[in-house]
N, C-alpha and C positions, 0 to 999 in steps of 0.2 A: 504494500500500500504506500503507494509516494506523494504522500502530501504535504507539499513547500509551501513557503510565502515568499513573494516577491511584491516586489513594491513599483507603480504605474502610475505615470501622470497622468496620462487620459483618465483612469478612474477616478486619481485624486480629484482633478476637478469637475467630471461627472457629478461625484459624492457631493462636493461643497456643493454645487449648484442645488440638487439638491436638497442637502441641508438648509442652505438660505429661502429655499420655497418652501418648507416645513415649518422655518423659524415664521416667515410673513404667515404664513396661516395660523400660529401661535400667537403670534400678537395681535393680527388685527383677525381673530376669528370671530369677533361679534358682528363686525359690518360683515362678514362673510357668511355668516348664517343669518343673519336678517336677508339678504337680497340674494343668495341663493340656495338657503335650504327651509326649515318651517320655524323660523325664528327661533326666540328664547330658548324650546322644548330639545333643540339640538345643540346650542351650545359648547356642553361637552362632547359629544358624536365629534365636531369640525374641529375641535381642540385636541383630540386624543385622536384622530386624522394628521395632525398637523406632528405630535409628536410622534405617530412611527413615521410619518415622513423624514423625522428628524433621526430617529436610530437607523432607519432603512440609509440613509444617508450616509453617517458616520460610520455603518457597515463597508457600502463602498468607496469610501474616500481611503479607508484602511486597506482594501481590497481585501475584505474577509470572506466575501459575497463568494469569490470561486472557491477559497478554501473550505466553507460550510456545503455549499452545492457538492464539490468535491466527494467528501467527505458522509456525506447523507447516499449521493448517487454512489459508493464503493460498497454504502452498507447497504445498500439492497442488491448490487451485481457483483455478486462475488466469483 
């Protein structure tokens, strides 16, 4: 089983990007659920959207993304 990490600029700044679209959905999630989901009652929903935008993110900015895919895809093809 050969699973490395190497480190990519294209993902790094894939990741960040992003991270920083997860961060704006974190801060301004209330204008974002008032004018495109059911108001108040989502709130949380576009906020907790917004933060696994944010770990989804810091996943690939580390490039952990193919090491975990990797790693999942070895334990089922063996």
């Amino acid at each position: 089983m050969d699973i490395s990490w190497e480190f990519s600029v294209g993902w790094f700044v894939l990741g960040l990007l992003i991270l920083i679209a997860g961060g704006l959905v974190v801060i301004f999630y209330r204008q974002i659920s008032e004018n495109l989901a059911s108001g108040v009652s989502s709130y949380d929903r576009v906020k907790l959207f917004g933060l696994i935008g944010c770990g989804v993110g810091l996943l690939i900015m580390m490039n952990l993304h193919t090491l975990l895919l990797r790693f999942f895809v070895s334990l089922i093809i063996r």
